[in-house]
C-alpha positions in Angstrom: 38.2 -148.6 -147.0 42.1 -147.9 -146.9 43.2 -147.9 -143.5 45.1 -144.9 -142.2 49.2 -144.7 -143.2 51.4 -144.6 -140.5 53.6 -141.7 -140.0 57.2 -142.3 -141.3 59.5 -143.0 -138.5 62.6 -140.3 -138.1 66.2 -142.1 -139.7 68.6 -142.5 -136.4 71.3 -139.9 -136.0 74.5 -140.7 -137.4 76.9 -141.7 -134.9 79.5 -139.1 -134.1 83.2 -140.4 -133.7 84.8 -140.8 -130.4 87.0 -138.5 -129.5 90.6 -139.7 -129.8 91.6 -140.2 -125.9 95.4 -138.6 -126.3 95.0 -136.4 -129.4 98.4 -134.4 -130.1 98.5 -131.0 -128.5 99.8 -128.3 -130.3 102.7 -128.1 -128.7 103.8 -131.8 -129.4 103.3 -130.8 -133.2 105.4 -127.8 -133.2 108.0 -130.5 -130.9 108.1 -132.6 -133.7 108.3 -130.3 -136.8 111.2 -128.5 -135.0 112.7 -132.2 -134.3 112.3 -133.1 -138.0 113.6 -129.6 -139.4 116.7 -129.7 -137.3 117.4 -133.7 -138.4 117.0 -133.2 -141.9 119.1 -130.1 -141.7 122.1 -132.7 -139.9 121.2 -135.1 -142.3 121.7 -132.7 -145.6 125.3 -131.3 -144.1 126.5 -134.6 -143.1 125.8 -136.2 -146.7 128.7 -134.9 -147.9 130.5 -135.4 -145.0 129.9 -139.1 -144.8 131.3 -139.7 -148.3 134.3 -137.7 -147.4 135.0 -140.7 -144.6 134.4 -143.2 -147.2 137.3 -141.6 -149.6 139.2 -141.8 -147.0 138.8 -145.0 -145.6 138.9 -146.6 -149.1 140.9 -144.8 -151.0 143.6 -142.7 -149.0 144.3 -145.6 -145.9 143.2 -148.4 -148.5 147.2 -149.5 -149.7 145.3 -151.6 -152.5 142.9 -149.1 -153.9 145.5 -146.3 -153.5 147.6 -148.3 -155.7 145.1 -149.0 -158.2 144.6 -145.0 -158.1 148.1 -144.1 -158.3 149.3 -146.6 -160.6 147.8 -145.3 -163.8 149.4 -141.8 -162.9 152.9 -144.0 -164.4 151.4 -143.6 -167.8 150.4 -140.1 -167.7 152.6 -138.0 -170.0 152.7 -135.3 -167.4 154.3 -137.1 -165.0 156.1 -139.0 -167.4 157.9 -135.5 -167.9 158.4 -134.7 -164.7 160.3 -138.0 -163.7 162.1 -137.9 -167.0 163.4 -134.1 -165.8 163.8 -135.4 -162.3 165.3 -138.8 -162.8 167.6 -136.6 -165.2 168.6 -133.8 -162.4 168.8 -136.3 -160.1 172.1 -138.5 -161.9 173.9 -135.4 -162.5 176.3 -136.2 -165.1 178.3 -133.1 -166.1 181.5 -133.7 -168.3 183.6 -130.9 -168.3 183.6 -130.2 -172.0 185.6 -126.7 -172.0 188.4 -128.8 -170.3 188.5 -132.0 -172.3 188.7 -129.6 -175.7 191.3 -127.7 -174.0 193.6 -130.8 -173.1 192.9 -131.7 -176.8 193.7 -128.4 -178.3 197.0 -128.4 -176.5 197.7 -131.8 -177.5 197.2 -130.9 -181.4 199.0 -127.8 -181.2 202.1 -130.5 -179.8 202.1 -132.4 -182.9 202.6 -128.9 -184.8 199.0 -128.3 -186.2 198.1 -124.1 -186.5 196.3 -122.8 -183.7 193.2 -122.1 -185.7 192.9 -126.3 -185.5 193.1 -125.8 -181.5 190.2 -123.0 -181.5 188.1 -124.8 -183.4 188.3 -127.7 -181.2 187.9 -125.8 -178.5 184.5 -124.4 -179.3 183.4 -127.9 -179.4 182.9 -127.6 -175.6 179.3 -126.8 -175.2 178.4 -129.4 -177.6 180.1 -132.0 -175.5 178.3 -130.6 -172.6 175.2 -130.8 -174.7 175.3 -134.5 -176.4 176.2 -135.6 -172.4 173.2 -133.8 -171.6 171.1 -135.7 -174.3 172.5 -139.0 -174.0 171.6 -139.0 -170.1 167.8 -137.5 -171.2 167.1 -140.2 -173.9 168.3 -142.7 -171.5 166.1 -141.7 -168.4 162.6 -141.1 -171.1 163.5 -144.8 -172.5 163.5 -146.1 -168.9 160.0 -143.9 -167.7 158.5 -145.0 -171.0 159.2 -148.5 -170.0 157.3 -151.2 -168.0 159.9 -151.7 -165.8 159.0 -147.7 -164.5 155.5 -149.0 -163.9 156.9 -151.2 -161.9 158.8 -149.1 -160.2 156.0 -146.6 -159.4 153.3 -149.0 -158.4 156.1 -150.6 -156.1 157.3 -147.9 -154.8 153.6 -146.2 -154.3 152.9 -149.7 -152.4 155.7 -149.6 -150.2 154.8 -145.5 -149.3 151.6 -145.7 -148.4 152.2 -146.4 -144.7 153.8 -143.2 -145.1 150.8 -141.6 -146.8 149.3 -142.5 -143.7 152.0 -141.2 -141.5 151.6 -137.8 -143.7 148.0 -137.7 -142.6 147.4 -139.4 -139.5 151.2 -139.1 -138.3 151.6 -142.6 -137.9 154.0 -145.2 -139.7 156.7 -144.9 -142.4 157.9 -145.3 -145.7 159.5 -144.5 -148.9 157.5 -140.9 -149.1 159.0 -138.5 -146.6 157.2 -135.6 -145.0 158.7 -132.7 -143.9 156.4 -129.9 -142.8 153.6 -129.6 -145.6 156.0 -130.9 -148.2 155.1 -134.3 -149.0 157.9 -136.3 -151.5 158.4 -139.9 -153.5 162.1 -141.2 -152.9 163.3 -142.2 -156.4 166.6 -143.5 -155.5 165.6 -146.8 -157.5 165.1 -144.7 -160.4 167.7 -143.2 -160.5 170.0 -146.4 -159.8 168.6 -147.7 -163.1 169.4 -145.1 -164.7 173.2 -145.2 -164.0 173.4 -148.6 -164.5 171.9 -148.0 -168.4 174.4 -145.4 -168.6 177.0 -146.8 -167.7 176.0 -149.8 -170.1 175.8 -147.5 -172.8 179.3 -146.4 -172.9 179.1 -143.5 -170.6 182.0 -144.1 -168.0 181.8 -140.9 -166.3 177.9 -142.5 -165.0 180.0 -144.6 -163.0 180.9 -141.9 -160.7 177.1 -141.3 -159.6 177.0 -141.3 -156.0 174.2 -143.0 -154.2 171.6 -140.5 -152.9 168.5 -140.6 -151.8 166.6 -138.3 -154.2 163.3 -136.8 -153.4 160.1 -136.0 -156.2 157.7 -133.5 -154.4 154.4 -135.2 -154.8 152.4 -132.6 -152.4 152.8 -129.2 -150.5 150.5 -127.4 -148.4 151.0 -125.1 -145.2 148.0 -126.5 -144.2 148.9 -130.0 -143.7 148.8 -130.1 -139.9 145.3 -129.3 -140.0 144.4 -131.9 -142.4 145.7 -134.3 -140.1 143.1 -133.0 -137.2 140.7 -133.3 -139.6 141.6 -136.6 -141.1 141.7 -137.9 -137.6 138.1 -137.0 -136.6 136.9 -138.3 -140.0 138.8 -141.6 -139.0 137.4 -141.9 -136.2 134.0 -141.7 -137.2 134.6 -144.0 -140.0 132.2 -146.3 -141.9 129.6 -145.1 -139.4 128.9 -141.6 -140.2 127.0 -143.0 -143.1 124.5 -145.1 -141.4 124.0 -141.9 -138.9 123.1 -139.6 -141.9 120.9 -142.3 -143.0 119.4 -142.6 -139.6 119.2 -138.8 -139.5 117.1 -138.9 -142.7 114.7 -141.3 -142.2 114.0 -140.0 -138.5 113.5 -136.3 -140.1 110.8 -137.6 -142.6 109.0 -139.7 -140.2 108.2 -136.8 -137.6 107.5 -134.9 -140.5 103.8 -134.2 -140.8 104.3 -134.3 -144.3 106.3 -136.6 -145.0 106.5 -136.8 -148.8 107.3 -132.9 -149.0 109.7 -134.0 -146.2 111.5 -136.7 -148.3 111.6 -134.5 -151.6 113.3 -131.3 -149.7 115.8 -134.1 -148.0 116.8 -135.4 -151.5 117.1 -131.7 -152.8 119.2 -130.3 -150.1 121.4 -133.5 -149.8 122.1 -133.1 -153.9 122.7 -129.3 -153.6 125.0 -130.0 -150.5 127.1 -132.1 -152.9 127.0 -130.0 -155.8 128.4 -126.9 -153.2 131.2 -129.3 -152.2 131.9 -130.9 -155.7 132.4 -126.9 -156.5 134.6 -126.2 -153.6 137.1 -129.4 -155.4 137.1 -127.3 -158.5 138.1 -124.2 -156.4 140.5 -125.9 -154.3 142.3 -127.5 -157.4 142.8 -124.2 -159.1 143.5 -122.3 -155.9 146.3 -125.1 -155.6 147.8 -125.4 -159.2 148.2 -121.4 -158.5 149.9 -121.6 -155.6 152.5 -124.1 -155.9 155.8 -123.7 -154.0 158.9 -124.0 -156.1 159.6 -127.5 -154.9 156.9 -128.6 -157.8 158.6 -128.4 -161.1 155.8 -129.3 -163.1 152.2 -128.0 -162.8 150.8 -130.4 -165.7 152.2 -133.4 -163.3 150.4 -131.8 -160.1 147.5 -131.7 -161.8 147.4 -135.0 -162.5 148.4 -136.4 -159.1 145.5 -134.1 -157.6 142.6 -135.3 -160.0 143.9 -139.0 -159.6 143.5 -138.3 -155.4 140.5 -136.9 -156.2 138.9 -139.3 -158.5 136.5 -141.2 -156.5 135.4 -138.2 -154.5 134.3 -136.9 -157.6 132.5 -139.6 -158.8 131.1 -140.2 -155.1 129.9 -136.6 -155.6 128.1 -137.1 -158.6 126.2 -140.4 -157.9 124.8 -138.6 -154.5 123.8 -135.4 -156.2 121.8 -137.7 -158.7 120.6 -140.3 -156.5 118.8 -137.1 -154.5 117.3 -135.9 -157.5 116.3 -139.3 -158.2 114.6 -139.9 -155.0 112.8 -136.4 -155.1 111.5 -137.0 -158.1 110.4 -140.0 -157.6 108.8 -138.7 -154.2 107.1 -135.8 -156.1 105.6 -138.3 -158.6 104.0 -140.2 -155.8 102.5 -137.9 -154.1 98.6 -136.5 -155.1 99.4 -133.2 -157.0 97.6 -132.9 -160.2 100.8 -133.7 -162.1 101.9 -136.6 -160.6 97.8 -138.0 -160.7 97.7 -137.2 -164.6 101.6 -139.1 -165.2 100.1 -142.4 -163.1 96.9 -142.0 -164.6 98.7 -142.0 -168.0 100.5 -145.3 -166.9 97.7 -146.6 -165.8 95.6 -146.2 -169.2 98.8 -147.7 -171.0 98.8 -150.7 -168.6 94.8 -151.2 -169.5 95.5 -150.7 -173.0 98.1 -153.4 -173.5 96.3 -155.7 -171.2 93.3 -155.6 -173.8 95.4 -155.7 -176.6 96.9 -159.1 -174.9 93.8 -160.8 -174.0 92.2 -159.9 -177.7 95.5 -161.6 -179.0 95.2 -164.6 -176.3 97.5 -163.5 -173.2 95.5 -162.8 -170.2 97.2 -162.8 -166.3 95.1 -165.2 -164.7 95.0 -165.9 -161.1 98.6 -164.2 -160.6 97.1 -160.9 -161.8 94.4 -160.8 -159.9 96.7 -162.0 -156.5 99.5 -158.7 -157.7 96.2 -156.5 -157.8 95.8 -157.3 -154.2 99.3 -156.9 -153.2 100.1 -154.1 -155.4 101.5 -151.8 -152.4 103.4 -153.8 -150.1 105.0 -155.6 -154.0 106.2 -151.9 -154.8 107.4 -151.4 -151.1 109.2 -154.9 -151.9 110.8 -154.1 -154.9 111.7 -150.6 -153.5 113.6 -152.1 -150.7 115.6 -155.0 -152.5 117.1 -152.1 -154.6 117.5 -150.1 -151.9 119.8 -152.6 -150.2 121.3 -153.7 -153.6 122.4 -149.7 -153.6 123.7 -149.9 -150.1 125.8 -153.2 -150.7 127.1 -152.0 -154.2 131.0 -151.5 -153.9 131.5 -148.0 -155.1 128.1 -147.0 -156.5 128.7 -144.5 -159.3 125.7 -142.6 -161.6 125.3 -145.3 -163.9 124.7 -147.4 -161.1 121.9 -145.4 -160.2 120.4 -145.4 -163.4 120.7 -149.0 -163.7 118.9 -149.6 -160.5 116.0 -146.9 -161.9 115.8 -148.6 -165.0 115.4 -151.9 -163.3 113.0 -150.2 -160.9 110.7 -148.9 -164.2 110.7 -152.2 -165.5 110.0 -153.9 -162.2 106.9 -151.3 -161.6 105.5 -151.8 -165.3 105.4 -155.2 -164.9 103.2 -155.0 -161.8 101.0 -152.5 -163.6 100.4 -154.7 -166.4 99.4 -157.6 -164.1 97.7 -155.9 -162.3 95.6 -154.8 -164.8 95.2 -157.8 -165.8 93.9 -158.9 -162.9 91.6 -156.2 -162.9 90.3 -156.8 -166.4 89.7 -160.3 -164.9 87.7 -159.3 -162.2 85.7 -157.3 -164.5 84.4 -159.9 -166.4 84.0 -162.3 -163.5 81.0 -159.6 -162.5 80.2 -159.0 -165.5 79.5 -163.2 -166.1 77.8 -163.1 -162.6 75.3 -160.3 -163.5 74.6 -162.4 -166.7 75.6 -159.0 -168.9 78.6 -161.2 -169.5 76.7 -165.2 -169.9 76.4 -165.2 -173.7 77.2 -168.2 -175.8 80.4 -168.5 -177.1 80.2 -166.6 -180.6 78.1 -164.7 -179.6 80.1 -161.8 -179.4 80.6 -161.5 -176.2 83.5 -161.7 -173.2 85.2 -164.7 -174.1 83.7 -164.9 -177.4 86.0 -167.5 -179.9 87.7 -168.5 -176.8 86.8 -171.5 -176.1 
């Protein structure tokens, strides 16, 4: 006799979740998308901005790095020219050659020679004029082709760069004088060398060079009084304008509510900010060359002063435009769009791969894959923060810089796939042994078969 079943018994209700005591109001949201909008926004127009105050802290009121900027400018053929024609103008040597062939004419014509003897010598005038002309030329290019003119320049660049200063932030003096928008390079050492060669050479009228003060227009613009404002304020905010823009940032993407979108836009605008003002240098440098006063004798030597001022803003330029497409990227490929899951997944399947081709060849990671599988995130945050402040201590980052540091982050991040994956192939046949699917013999064919 079967006794009577009893009737199942209902499954409990599954517990519903507490409501969250303070949960954010709409409002507070729309507060703090607004908030991270508008920081971002800062953040993307100051990027530019901040590496503005860095060229000029370290290159324009840096004496030691303007040198270094300035000083390969000596070599440059352009300006080689220039201070060849200006060293040149500036000795003014003129022998009167109509009157020396006249006083020799007349002298001849004394001694009873026909006066066809005293025209002839008297058309030799404009060559005298001429060979004085050339001998006071070949002299100055020997001297500007010399070391001792790149001595002259960086020494003379040293000793002006107080007055660089003074021509942007009115303050100090030196051997550059400024004079309304007309900035100029005193090369009354130049041209002393000069007459002394001459005058070693054989060419007595050098010794009648007086001693001036002779001036090689190095800049002009009408609108050097406003640079100075501006020059000022970016002084003033100095080396921290940078740590604001980064504070800016990182405040922007954390009130984000999505924060990786947030971080690839950042990166994005911050690289197109650049790129707009890298274009505005290549505008303002032919706007320039186009507009030079009359003061500037030689555009090729303006244009390389310019590009040599400009130098390190460029380069600045470029490695932030890159590093923001570098972030973005990165950014994008961390996030969980179907792209980026297929490119890790890819990874992933590579790092499983080799780790099996390893152990069948003897290599396996042991204990310290299975401890980097454990630790796998806060290893990558690691490793993302050392370079991070290796970026942020490097002196003068430039773009191959930045792909260094990627390259070194892609090996650093295959290396922790790899043991991780060992670590996971590990575990797998831990529980596999456990479950005895795995607790063959040895020979057998099995995990760990010809092993031992």
């Amino acid at each position: 006799m079967s006794l009577p079943s009893e009737p199942p018994q209902p499954s409990p209700p599954a517990p519903v979740p507490a409501p969250s005591p303070h949960p954010p109001s709409r409002g507070r949201r729309i507060a703090a998308s607004t908030a991270s909008a508008v920081l971002i926004t800062l953040a993307c127009l100051l990027v530019p901005v901040s590496l503005l105050t860095v060229w000029v802290h370290d290159i324009v009121l840096d004496t030691n790095r303007y040198v270094s900027t300035v000083a390969p400018l000596a070599s440059d053929p352009a300006v080689e020219a220039a201070a060849v024609h200006r060293v040149t103008e500036a000795v003014g040597v003129h022998i009167d050659g109509s009157q020396v062939t006249a006083d020799l004419a007349k002298w001849l014509e004394s001694q009873g020679l026909p006066p066809r003897v005293g025209t002839a010598v008297k058309s030799l005038g404009p060559q005298l004029d001429s060979a004085a002309d050339q001998a006071v030329s070949k002299v100055a290019s020997r001297f500007v082709s010399s070391d001792a003119f790149d001595k002259v320049w960086t020494q003379a660049n040293r000793a002006a760069h107080q007055s660089v200063v003074r021509a942007l932030t009115g303050q100090g003096r030196g051997a550059i004088g400024v004079d309304g928008g007309t900035v100029t390079l005193d090369v009354g050492e130049a041209v002393e060398t000069v007459k002394q060669d001459l005058v070693k050479a054989g060419l007595s009228p050098a010794e009648k060079i007086p001693d001036v003060d002779k001036q090689m227009v190095l800049f002009h613009s009408d609108k050097l009084q406003k640079i100075r404002g501006a020059v000022h304020l970016l002084d003033i905010a100095g080396n921290w304008l940078p740590v604001i823009t980064v504070l800016l940032a990182a405040g922007g993407v954390l009130l984000a509510r999505r924060r990786r979108r947030a971080l690839v836009t950042m990166a994005l605008c911050g690289a197109g900010a650049c790129l707009l003002v890298a274009i505005g240098l290549v505008v303002a440098r032919r706007y320039y060359l186009d507009h030079l006063p009359e003061q500037v004798q030689s555009r090729d030597a303006a244009a390389a002063v310019f590009d040599a001022l400009v130098r390190f803003l460029r380069v600045s330029l470029r490695t932030a435009l890159v590093l923001g497409v570098v972030i973005a990227l990165g950014a994008y490929l961390s996030g969980a769009g179907r792209l980026p899951r297929a490119v890790r997944g890819g990874a992933e399947r590579t790092a499983d791969s080799t780790v099996r081709w390893g152990a069948a060849h003897g290599v396996r990671a042991g204990g310290a894959g299975s401890w980097v599988e454990a630790h796998r995130r806060p290893l990558t945050v690691g490793v993302l923060l050392v370079l991070a402040l290796v970026f942020a201590l490097w002196n003068h980052p430039t773009v191959l810089t930045v792909l260094l540091l990627v390259l070194i982050l892609l090996v650093a991040l295959a290396v922790l796939a790899l043991l991780s994956a060992g670590g996971r192939a590990g575990d797998g046949a831990a529980a596999g042994a456990g479950t005895g699917t795995g607790g063959r013999e040895p020979g057998t064919g099995g995990p760990g078969s010809g092993d031992r």
